[in-house]
N, C-alpha and C positions, 0 to 999 in steps of 0.2 A: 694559336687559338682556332678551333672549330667553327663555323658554318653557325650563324642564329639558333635558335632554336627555342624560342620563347612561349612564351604561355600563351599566350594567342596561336599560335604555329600546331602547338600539340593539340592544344583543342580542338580548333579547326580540322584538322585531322580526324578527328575521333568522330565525337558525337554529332558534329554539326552535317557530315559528309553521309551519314547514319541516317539524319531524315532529309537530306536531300534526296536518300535513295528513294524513300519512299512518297517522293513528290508528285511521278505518276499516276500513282493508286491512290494518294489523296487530290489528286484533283479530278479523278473519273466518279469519288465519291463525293463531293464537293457538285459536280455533273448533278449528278442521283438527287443528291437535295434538292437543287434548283428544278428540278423536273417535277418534281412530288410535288412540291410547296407551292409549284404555279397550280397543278391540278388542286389539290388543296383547298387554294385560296377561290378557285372556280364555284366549287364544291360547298363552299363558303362553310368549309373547316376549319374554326381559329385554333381549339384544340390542336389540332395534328401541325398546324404552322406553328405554335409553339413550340412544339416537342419536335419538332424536326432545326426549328432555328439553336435548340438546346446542340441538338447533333450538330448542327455546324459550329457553335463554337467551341465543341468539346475537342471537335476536329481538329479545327485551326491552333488554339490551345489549349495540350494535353494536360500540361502542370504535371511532369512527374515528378513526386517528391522523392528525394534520398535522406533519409533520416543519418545524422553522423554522432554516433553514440559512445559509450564507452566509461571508463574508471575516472574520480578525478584527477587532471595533471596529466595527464595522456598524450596531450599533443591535439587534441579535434581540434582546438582553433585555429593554432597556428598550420595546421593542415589544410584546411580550408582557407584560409588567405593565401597561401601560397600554389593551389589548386587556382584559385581565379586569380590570382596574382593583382590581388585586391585586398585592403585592409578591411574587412568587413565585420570581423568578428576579435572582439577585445583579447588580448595576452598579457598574461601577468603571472608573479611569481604566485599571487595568491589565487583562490575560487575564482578565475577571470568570468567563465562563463555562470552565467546566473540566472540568464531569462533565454527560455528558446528564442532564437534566432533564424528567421526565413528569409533565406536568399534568393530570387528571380532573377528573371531579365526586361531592365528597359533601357530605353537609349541613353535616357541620364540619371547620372545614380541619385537615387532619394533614402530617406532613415524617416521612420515613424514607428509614434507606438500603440500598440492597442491597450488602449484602456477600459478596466471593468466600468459600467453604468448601474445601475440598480437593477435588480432582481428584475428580470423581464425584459429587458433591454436589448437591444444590440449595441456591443463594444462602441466606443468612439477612437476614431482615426486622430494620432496626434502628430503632425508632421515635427523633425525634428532635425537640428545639421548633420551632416555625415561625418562630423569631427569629433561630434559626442559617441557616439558608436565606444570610444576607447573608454566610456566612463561606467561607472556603475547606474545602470539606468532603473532600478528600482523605487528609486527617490526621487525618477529627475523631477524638477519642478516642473517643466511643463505638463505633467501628469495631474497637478496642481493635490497632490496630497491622494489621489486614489489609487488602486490598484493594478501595477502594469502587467498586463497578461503576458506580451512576447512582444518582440520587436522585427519590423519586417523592414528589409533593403531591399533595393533595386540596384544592380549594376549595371553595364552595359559589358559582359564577357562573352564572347561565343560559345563557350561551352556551354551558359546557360540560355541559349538563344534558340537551341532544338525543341525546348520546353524542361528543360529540368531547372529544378527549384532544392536546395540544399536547405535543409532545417538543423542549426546547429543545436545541441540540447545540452542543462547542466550536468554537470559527470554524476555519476549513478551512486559512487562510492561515501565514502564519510561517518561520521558518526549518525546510526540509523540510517544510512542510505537516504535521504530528505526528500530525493527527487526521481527513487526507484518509479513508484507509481506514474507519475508523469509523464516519466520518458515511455516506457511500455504504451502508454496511453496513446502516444503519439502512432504509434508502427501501423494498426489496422490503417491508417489513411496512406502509408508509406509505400512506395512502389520498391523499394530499396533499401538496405543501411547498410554505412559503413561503422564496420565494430573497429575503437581505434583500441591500441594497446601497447605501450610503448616496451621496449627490448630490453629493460633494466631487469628483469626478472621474469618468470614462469606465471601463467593463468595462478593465479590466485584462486581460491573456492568460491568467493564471491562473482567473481569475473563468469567464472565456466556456467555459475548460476544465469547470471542475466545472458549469455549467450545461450544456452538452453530454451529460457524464457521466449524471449529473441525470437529467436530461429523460430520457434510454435507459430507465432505470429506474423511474423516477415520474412520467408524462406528464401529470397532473393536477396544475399548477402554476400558480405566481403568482408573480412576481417584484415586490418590496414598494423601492421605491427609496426611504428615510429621508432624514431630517436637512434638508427641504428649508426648514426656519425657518434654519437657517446658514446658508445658501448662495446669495445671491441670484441667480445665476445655474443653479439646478438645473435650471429648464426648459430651457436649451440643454443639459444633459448628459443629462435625462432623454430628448431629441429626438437627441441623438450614440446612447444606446443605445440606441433603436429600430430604428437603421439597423443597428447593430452586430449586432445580434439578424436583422434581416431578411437578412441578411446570409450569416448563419451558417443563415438557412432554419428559424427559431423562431420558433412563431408564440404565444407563450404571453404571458398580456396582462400590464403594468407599471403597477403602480400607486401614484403619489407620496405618501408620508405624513409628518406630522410627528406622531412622540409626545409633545413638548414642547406642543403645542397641544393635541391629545386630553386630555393633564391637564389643562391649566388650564381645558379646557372642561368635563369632568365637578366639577373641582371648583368653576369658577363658572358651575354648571347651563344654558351659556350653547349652544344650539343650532346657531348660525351659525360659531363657533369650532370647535364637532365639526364643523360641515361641510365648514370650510375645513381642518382638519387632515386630512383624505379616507377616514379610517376606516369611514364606512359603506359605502366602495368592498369591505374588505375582509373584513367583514360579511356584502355582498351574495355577494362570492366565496363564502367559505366557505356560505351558505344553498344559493343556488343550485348551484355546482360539483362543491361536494364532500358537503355533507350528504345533501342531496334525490336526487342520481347516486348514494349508497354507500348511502343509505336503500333506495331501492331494487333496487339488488343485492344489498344481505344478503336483502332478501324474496323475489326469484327464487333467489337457493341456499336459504333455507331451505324455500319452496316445491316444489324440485324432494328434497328431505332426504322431507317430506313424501309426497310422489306416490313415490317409490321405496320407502318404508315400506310404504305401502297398496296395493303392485303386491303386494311379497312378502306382504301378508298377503291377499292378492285369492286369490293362488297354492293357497295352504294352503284358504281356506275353499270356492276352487269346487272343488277335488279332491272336496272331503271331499262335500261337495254331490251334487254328480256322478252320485260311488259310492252315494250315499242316494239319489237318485234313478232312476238304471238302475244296479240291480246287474249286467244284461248287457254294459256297457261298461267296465267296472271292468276287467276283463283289458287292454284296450287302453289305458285311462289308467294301470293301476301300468305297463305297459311304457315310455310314454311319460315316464312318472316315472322312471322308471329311467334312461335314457338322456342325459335334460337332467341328473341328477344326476351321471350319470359326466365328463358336459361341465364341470361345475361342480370336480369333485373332480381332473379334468383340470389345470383353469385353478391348481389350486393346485400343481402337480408343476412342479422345475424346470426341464422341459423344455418348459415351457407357453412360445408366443410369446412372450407379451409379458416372459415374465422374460428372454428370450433377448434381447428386444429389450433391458431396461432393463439388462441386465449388458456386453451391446458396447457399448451406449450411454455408459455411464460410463467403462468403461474407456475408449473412442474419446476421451469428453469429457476426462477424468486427461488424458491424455498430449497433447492438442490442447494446454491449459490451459496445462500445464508447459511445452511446446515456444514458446507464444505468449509468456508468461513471460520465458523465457532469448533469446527472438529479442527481443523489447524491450530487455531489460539488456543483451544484446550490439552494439546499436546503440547505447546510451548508453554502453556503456564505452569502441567505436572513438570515437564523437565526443568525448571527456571527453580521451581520449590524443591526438588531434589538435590540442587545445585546447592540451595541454601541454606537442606538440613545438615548435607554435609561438613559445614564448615561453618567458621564465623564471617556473615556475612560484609561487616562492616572493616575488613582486611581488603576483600575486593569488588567490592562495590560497582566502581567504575567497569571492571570486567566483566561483571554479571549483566549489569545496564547494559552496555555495548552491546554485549551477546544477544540480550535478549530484541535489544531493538533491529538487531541484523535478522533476526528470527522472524521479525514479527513484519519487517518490510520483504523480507525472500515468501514469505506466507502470502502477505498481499496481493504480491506478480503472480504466485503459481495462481491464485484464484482465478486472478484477473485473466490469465492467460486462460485457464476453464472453462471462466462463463464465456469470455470468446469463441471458442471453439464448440460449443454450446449454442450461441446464438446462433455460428453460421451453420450447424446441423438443423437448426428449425428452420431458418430462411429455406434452406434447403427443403423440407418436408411442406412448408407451405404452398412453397412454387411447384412441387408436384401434384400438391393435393388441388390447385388452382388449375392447373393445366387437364387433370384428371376430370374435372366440369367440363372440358371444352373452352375453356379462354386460355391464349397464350401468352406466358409471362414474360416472354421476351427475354428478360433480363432478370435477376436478383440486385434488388435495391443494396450497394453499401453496408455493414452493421462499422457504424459509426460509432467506436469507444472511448473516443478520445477524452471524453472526461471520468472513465469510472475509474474509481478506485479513486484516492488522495493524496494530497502533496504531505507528505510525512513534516515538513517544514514547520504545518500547522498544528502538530501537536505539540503537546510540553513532554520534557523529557521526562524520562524516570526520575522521579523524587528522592529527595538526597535521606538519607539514615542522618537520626539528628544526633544514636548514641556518640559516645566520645571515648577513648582508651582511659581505663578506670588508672589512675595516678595512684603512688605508694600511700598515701597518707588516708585515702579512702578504703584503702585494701587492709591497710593495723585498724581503721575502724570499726572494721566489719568483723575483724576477728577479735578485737579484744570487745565486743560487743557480746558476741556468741562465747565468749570465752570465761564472761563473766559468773553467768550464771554457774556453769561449773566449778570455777574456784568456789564461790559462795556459798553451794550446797553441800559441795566434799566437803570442805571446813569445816561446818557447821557438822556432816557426821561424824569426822575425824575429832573435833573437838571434846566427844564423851571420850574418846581417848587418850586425851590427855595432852594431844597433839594442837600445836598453831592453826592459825585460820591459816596461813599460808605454808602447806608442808609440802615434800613432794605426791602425794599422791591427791592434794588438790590441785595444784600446777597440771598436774599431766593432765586431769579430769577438764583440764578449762583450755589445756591446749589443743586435747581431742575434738572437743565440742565446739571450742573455735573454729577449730579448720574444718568441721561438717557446716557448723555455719556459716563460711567462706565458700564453700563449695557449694551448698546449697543458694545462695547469694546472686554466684558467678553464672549457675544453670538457669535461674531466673530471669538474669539478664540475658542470657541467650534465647532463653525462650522468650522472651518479652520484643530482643531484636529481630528475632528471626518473623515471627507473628506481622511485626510493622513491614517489615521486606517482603513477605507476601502480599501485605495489605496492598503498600505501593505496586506491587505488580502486578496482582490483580486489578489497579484502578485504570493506569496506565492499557491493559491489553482491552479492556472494558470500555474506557474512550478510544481509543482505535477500531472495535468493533462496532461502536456507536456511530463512529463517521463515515467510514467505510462503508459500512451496510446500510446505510443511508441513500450515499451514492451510487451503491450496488446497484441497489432498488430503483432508482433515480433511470440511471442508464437502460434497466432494462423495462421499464414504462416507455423509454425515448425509443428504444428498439420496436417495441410493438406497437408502438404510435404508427412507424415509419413503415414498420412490413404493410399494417394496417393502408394507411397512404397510398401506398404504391399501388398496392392490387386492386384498390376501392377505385384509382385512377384509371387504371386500364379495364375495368368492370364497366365504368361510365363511357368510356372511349367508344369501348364495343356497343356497349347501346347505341350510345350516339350514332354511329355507324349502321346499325339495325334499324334506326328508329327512321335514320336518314332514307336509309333503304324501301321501309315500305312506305317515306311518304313518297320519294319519286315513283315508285311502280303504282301508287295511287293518280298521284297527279299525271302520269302517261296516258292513262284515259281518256284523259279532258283535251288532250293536243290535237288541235286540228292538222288536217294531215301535211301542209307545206313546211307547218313550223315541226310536226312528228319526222320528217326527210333532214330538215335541218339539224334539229338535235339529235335524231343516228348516227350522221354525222361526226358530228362532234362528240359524245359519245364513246363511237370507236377512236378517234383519235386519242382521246383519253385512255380508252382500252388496252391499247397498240403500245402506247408510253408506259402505262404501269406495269406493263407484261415485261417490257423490254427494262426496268427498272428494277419486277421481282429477278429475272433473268442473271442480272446484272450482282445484284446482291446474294446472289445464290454461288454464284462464281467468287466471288470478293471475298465473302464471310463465311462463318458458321452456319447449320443450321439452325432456324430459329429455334426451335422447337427446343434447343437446348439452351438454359439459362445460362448464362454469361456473367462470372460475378464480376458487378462494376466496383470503380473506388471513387 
């Protein structure tokens, strides 16, 4: 038997060694806040002490998420339990997973769930055992009958102790896909996903879809191919989707695991068995990838939080300076003060650029959205009714349903994945058009999606065909119905003939006219079927477009709110910082001269610091001047 090598051992290795490296740089930045926030606080800045105590805890905890996604029956759960070598997330032969699931770290493990409140609310926290974790928590009672949104743990693992936080999600697949939207919904907050997929077979069409989807949204991936202790052939499928993927022009790397091996190797501390279960491939992903890349991008935004803090406090202390120093220039700088202040109080009016930008912008996006929306559904309903003129629909019913609701959940992603990429093109036009006045944006606010689109779960399905396969005894009714008349009237001419009511040349007459009225009958009821199976389908895409576009609309109200916010935020900052400014160059006037020696003084010592703190941040980080998209 081999040397330990346990799930604590690998982790510790990987990620947690990751941000120990970068514990220097986070405490010379951790330095930079405590310096600022004293000046700051002098300054009697509660603004900027805010927004700089934001920057220390974003510091201290980054919360990178890794979103762990995939088909249903894949394996994500039991991936996950055996990654933290923790039972955190339910297994079963059935839908185990059902409600996202958020994994962090604390010292002892805890289970709650978030619960919906009424319209307007914030969630309530419902604490819960960590024994129930294996149940179906959709119904627990302690929910007391409302709606549980997701369920969040705590463990105490080192792998998530650097700050990473796992969100398990329900599988994507099924009839309609239920929980397509959802999970997309989740990636914009996501620093990460693991795509799982187990080695029983090749990308499926649906698969390679939501990995396209995917990918748009969260380009910082891994695709985790499971279950390769089944399957003795998973190396030829895990080599099918390589191609599959190069194919499709993804270059994002696959890595084979079994978690049935990871167990038995942590629990018979057997080193060579973790090796060959391939888990420290996905270890090394998350150290390298994701931890040590998102490590350091929270510390250039928080860097850049920083240097924008100690520009506006630079603003205020050389004004005041200044005027303590040449009072003959004072006229020229309150003027100068005055002017960047009106730019500033400008930038807040709504007729300022960049709101004009972000108000056409949305509205342009709304209506792009919707129109992209209904030209999808409108393709899936002609195709869906061509499906139906060709055949009899009520043979395959079930197949056309399924199709079309795979249709109509792959429609929603690519939207959804659109107006994403949409919203971050205007964020983007905003922050330049805001920067282009003269304020700097620092940063781009987040575009927070997590709720557009809908949980398919909530619709009803395609409606059933109520016709029924016509039985033999209905079929002689219908012909000797249409058949009648024809006997009746041949007879009746045949009979100046000399001939029976029943001869053969009324027999044919009423067999011909039967089987046109048989025919005629059977086209009826196909048309009559075929008409309801549109009907239904058209109601079906119709309600889906109703909720959807709803939400659509919803989300990107919540975007513009937020762009809105942000800039209106650091619009006020700068003022405030102008405003601050020309009242100390006012009030320097007034300082008699022991106490004018004193506060030069102190002053430059403030000077001296903030220089030595832009200095500092300029070394550390980005340029400001470039926005930084935050998560």
């Amino acid at each position: 038997m081999t040397p330990p090598n346990d799930t604590r051992r690998v982790a510790a290795g990987g990620p947690a060694n990751s941000v120990a490296a970068g514990g220097p740089a986070n405490s010379v930045v951790l330095e930079l806040i405590e310096h600022t926030t004293k000046i700051a606080e002098a300054q009697d800045r509660g603004d900027l002490v805010a927004r700089l105590a934001r920057a220390r805890k974003r510091i201290g905890d980054p919360q990178i998420r890794v979103v762990i996604a995939g088909q249903l029956k894949q394996g994500k759960s039991l991936l996950l339990n055996s990654l933290l070598n923790m039972p955190v997330a339910r297994v079963g032969d059935d839908e185990s997973t059902v409600l996202a699931t958020v994994v962090s770290y604390a010292e002892q493990p805890s289970a709650r769930l978030v619960v919906a409140r009424p319209e307007g609310e914030e969630p309530e926290l419902v604490e819960i055992p960590t024994t129930d974790l294996g149940k179906d928590l959709r119904r627990a009672p302690q929910a007391g009958g409302r709606e549980v949104l997701r369920v969040e743990v705590t463990v105490p693992s080192p792998l998530l102790k650097g700050g990473l936080a796992f969100v398990d999600t329900p599988g994507v697949g099924g009839h309609g896909q239920p929980h397509l939207s959802a999970t997309l919904g989740l990636l914009p907050d996501a620093d990460a996903m693991l795509m799982i997929s187990d080695t029983s077979q090749e990308f499926t069409e649906p698969e390679m879809t939501f990995i396209r989807q995917a990918l748009e949204i969260c380009p910082v991936a891994a695709i985790v191919a499971t279950k390769t202790d089944l399957y003795p052939h998973w190396r030829q499928v895990a080599d099918a989707n390589r191609v599959h993927l190069q194919r499709a022009g993804v270059t994002t790397p696959m890595i084979p695991v079994s978690s049935t091996l990871r167990s038995h190797a942590v629990q018979l501390n057997d080193k060579e068995l973790n090796e060959e279960s391939n888990f420290p491939a996905i270890v090394k992903f998350l150290s390298e990838e994701v931890l040590s890349r998102n490590t350091d991008r929270v510390r250039i935004q928080v860097v850049n939080e920083i240097r924008a803090a100690a520009e506006h406090l630079t603003m205020a202390v050389q004004s005041e300076l200044s005027a303590l120093n040449d009072p003959q220039a004072r006229g020229n700088l309150t003027a100068d003060l005055e002017r960047r202040k009106q730019e500033a109080q400008d930038a807040l009016q709504h007729t300022a650029l960049w709101q004009q930008v972000l108000n056409d912008g949305i509205a342009d996006l709304t209506a792009d959205v919707d129109h992209d929306l209904r030209q999808r559904f409108r393709n899936i309903t002609f195709h869906t009714e061509r499906v139906i003129d060709a055949g009899d629909p009520t043979l395959h019913w079930a197949e056309i349903g399924a199709e079309l609701e795979e249709a109509v959940a792959t429609a929603v992603g690519d939207n959804f994945v659109w107006a994403y990429q949409r919203a971050e093109a205007l964020a983007a036009e905003v922050a330049r058009t805001f920067m282009e006045a003269g304020l700097d944006a620092v940063r781009m606010p987040a575009i927070d999606a997590r709720e557009m689109g809908a949980e398919f779960s909530e619709f009803r399905s395609l409606a059933h065909l109520e016709a029924k396969p016509l039985k033999l005894g209905h079929k002689i009714v219908t012909g000797m119905r249409g058949s009648y008349g024809g006997v009746l009237m041949f007879g009746m001419l045949t009979s100046f003939a000399g001939l029976g009511m029943f001869n053969p040349l009324s027999l044919g007459a009423g067999f011909v006219l039967g089987r046109k009225a048989y025919k005629e009958d059977m086209e009826n009821r196909m048309l009559r079927v075929r008409s309801e199976a549109k009907t239904n389908v058209r109601r079906f895409v119709d309600d889906v477009a109703f909720v959807v576009g709803k939400e659509s609309r919803d989300r990107l109200k919540g975007i513009q709110r937020q762009l809105r916010d942000h800039y209106r935020e650091i619009a006020n900052q700068t003022t405030r910082s102008l405003n601050e400014s020309l009242q100390a160059t006012i009030a320097a006037a007034k300082l008699e001269e022991s106490e004018r020696n004193t506060r030069v003084k102190e002053l430059e010592r403030q000077l001296n610091i903030l220089r030595q703190v832009v200095e500092h941040a300029e070394k550390l980080g980005a340029p400001a001047a470039a926005p930084v998209a935050a998560t």
